[in-house]
C-alpha positions as CSV (number, residue, x, y, z in Angstrom):
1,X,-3.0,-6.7,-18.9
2,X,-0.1,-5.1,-20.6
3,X,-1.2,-2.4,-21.6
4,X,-0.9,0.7,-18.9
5,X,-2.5,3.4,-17.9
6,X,0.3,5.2,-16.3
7,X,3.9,4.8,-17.2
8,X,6.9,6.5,-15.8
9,X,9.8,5.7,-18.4
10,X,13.7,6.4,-17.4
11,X,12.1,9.4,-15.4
12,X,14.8,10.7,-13.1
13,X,14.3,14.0,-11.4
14,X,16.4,16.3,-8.6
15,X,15.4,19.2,-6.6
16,X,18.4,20.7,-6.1
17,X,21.1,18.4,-4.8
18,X,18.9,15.6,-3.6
19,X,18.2,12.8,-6.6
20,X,14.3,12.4,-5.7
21,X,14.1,9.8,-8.8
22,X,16.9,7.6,-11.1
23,X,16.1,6.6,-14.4
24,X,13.0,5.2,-12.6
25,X,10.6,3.0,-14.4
26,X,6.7,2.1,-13.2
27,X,3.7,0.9,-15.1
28,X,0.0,0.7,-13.9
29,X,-1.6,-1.9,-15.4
30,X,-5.4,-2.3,-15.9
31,X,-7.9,-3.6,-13.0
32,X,-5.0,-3.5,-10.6
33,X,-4.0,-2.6,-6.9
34,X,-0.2,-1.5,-7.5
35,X,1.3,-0.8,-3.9
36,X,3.9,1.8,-4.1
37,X,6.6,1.2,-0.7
38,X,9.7,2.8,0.5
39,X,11.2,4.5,3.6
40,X,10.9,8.4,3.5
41,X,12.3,9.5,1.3
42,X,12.6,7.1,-1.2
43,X,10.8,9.1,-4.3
44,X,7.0,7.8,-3.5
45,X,5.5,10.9,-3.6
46,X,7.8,12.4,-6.6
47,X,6.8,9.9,-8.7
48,X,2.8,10.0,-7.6
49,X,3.1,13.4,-8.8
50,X,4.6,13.3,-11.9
51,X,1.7,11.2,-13.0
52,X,-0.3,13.4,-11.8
53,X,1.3,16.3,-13.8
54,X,1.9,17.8,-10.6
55,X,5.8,18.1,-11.6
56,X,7.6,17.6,-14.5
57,X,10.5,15.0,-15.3
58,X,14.2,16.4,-15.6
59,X,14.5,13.5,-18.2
60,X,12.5,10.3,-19.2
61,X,8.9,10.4,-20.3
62,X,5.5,10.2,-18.3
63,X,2.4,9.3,-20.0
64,X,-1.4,9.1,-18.3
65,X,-4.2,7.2,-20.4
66,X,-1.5,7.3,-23.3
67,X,-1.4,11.0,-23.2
68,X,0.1,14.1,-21.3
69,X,-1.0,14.1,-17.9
70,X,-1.4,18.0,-18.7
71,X,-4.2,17.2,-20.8
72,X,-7.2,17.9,-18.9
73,X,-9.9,15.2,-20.8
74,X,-7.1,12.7,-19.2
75,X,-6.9,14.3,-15.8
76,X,-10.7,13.7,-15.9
77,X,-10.3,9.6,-15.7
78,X,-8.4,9.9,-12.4
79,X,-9.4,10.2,-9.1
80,X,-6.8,11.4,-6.3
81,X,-7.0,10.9,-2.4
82,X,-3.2,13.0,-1.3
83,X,-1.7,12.4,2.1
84,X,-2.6,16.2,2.9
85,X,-6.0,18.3,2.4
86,X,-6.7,21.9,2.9
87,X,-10.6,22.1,2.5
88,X,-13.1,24.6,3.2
89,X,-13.9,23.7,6.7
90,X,-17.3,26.0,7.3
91,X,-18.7,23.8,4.1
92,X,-20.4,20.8,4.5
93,X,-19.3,17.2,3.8
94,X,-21.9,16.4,1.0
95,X,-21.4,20.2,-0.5
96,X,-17.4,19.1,-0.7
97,X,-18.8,15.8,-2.2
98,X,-20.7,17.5,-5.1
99,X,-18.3,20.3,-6.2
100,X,-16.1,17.4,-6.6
101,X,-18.9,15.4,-8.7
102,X,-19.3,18.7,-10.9
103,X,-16.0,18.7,-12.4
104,X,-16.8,15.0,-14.1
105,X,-19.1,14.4,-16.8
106,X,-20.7,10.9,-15.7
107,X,-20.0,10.9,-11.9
108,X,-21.8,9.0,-8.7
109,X,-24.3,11.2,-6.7
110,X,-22.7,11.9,-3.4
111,X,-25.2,10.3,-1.9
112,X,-23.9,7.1,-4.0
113,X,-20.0,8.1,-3.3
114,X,-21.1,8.6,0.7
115,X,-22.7,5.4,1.3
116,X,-19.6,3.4,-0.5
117,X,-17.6,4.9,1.6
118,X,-19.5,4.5,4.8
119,X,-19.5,8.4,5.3
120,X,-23.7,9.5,4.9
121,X,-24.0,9.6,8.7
122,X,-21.6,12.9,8.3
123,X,-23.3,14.5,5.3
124,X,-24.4,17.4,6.8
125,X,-21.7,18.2,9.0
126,X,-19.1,20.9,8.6
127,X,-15.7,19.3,7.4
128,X,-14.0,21.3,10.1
129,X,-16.3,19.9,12.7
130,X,-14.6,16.1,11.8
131,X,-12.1,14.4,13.3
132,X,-8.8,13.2,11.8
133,X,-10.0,10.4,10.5
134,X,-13.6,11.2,9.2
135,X,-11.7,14.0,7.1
136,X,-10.0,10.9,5.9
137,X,-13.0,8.7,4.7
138,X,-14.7,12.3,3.4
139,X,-11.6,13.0,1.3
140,X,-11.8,9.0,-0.4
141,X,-15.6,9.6,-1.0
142,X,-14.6,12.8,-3.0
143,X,-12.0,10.9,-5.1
144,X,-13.9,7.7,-5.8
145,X,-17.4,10.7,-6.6
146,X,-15.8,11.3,-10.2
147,X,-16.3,7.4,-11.5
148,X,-12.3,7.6,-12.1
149,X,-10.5,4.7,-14.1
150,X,-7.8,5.4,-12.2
151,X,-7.3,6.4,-8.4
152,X,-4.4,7.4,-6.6
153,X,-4.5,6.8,-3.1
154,X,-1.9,8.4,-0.8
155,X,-1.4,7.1,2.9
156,X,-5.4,6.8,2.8
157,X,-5.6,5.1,6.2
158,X,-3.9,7.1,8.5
159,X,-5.8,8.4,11.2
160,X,-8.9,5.8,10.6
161,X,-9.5,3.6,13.8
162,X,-10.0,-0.1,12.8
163,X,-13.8,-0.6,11.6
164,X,-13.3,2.8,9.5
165,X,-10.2,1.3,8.0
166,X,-11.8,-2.3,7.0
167,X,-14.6,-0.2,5.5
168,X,-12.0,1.7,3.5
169,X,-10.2,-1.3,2.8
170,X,-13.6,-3.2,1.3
171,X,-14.7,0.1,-0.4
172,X,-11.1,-0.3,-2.5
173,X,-11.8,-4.2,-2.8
174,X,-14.9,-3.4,-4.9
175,X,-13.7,-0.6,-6.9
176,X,-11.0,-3.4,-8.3
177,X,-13.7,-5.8,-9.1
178,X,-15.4,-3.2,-10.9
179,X,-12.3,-2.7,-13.1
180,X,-10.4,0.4,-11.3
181,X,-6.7,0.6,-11.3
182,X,-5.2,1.9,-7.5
183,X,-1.9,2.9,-7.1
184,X,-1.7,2.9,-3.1
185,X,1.5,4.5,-1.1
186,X,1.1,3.4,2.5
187,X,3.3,2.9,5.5
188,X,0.7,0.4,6.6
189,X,2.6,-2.9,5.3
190,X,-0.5,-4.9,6.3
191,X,-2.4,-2.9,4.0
192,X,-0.4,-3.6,0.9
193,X,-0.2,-7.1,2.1
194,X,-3.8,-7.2,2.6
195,X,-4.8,-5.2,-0.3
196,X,-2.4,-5.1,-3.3
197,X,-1.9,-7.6,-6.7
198,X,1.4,-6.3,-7.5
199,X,3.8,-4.4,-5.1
200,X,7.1,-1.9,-6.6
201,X,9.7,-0.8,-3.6
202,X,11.6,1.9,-4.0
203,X,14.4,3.2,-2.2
204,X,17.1,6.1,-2.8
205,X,14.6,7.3,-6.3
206,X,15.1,3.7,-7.5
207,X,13.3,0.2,-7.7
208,X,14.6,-2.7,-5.9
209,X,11.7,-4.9,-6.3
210,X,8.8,-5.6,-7.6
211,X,5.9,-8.4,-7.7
212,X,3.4,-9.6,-6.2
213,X,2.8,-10.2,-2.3
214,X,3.6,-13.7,-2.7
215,X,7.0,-13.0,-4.8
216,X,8.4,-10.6,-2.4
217,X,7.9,-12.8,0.6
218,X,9.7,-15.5,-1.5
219,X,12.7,-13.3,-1.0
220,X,13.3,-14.0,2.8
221,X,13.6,-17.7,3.4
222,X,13.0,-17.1,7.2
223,X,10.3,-19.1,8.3
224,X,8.5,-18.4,11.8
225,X,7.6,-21.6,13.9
226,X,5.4,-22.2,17.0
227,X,3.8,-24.6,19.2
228,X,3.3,-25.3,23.0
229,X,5.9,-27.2,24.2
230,X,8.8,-27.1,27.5
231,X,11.3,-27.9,25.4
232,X,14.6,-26.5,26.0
233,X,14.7,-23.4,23.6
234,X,18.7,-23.2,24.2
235,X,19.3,-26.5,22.6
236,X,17.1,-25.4,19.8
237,X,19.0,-22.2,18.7
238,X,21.8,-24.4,18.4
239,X,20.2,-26.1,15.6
240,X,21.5,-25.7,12.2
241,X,19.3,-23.1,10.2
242,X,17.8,-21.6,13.3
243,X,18.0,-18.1,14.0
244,X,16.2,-17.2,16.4
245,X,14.2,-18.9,19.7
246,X,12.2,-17.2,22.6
247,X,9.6,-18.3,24.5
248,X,6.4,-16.4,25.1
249,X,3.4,-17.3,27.8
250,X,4.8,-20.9,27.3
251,X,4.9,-20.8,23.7
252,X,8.3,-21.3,21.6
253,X,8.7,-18.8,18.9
254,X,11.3,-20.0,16.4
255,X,12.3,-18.4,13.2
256,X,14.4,-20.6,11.1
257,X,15.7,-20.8,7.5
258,X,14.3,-24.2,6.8
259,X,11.1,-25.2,9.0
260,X,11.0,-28.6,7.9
261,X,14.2,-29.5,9.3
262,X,13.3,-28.3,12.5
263,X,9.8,-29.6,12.6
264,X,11.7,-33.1,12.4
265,X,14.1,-32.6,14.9
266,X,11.4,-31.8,17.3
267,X,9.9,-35.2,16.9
268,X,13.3,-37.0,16.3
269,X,13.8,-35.3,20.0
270,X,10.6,-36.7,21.3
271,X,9.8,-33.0,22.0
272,X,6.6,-32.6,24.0
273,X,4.7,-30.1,21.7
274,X,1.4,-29.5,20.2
275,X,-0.7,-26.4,18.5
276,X,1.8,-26.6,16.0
277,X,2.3,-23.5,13.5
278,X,4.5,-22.7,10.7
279,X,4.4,-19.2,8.8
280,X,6.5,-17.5,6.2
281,X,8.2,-14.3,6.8
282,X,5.2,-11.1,5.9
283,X,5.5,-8.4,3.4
284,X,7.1,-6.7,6.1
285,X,10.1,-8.4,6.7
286,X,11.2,-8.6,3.1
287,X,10.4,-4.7,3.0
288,X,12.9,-4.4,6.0
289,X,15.9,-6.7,4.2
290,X,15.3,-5.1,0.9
291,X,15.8,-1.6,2.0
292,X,18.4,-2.5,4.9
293,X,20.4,-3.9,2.0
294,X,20.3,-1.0,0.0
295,X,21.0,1.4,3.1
296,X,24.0,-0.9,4.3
């Protein structure tokens, strides 16, 4: 697992007075999901495509399977799904789906990359005839067509409405298993949370943090507590370690910097409460402190 299969090395890179990347550093391991996040802005899509040999570094070193990204054998191992497509819209979906295949040596069919992606009912349909988000899951089945060993996926839910977007999201579930690497950029923290082993933040061309799921949330010690109950919620944001209390359709909402001290002092007050819950902050609200902290 340590080897990589895309390395950015001390890369930093301007465009004219604006520092898009800082001595930035990033590593895609093998068989991994590697969530790229950060505000706009942050250097997400400069460092997507330097790997992709879409730009070059002003200094620091990119390598792709070991190699040049340049090199074209290498380009052949990846697959790429970019936040925006211009595509042929009089030709049809599966026609888009086998040019793709054609530029690969060993790819799927398209009839193979349409039904993993939940797209064959639109095979025969002009791409310009599609909404938003069918473009969407036409553009994955043309990134996943080429068998890659490594797929970038930028933004790849937007649009999608919620059934299109769990078929996406179990269509990138089994392409893992099967021993793809995925580096995913998404505003859609549920979808890293949901979806990624190892997550990299970036903000102002730099990383702030990096992990898994599980290690960023570690970083905010707010906990979120809630159960049915009339208890006064004034007395209880007076508790120490208690940040916050509200009460919605007769349920508190507490969020607190150590639950199990609260959790007592609700029985020690003989507090009338049941359906009791107790969750850790999400991916979300370590994202928010981590780049608040670097804004501030």
């Amino acid at each position: 697992m340590s080897q990589s299969l895309a390395e950015l090395s001390g890369v930093s890179k301007r465009f004219g007075k604006i520092e898009a990347l800082n001595n930035f550093e990033l590593q895609v391991r093998p068989a991994e999901l590697l969530a790229v996040l950060g505000p706009n802005g942050a250097g997400k899509s400069t460092a997507i495509a330097l790997m992709l040999g879409l730009q070059q570094p002003d200094s620091g070193s990119v390598r792709l399977f070991g190699g040049s990204p340049m090199n074209v054998a290498t380009r052949r191992q990846i697959g790429v799904m970019m936040q925006d497509a211009g595509l042929a819209p009089e030709v049809r979906v599966r026609e888009h789906v086998d040019l793709v295949a054609s530029y690969y040596a060993d790819p799927l069919s398209a009839e193979e990359a349409l039904t993993l992606t939940g797209t064959s009912p639109l095979s025969a349909r002009p791409y310009g005839k599609l909404s938003g988000g069918q473009k969407r899951q036409v553009q994955f089945a043309m990134a996943i067509v080429g068998r890659p060993k490594l797929l970038f996926l930028d933004e790849p839910a937007v649009g999608l409405d919620i059934r299109a977007r769990e078929l996406m999201w179990a269509a990138v579930r089994e392409l893992v298993h099967q021993g793809v690497s995925i580096v995913l950029t998404t505003h859609y923290l549920e979808e890293a949370e949901s979806l990624a082993d190892r997550v990299v933040v970036l903000a102002k061309g730099r990383a702030i943090a990096s992990g898994t799921v599980d290690e960023l949330r570690s970083l905010v010690d707010r906990r979120h507590i809630s159960c049915v109950s009339s208890f006064s919620a004034d007395l209880i944001s007076t508790w120490p370690g208690v940040q916050a209390v509200n009460r919605d359709r007769g349920r508190l909402q507490i969020t607190a910097t150590n639950a199990d001290t609260v959790v007592k002092q609700l029985v020690l007050a003989n507090a009338d409460f049941r359906e009791l819950e107790v969750h850790r902050a999400g991916l979300a609200e370590a994202f928010t402190e981590l780049t608040q902290e670097v804004a501030s």
